[in-house]
C-alpha positions, 0 to 999 in steps of 0.5 A: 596101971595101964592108960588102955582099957579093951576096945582102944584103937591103937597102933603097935611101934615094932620092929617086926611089923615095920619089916613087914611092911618095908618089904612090902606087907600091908601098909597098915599091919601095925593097926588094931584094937587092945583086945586083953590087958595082962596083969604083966602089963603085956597088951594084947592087940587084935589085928583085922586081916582082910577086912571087908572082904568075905575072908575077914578074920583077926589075929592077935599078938602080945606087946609091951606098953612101951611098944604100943599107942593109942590112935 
């Protein structure tokens, strides 16, 4: 059973997205919010992109729990 529930502000712990940022991606690309809980266990997190701007939108991507961190 997971300890995430939809809504949870949370930080994704991976490797791709810590490139990302090392060569100068957005700082903050690991934050999001649990968007779906799959019955694998995978949680899907929702990542704003652009935020505040008028081209906000969100992207979402698939991560195991072991991976992920509520903030």
């Amino acid at each position: 059973m997971s300890d995430f529930k939809v809504g949870d502000k949370v930080l994704v712990h991976n490797e791709g997205l810590a490139m990302i940022r090392s060569l100068g991606g957005p700082k903050n690309n690991h934050h999001g919010t649990v968007a779906e809980i799959w019955d694998d266990g995978m949680i899907l997190v929702e990542f704003p992109i652009n935020k505040g701007t008028s081209e906000e939108h969100s992207q979402v991507a698939p991560y195991p729990p072991n991976e992920v961190e509520k903030r």
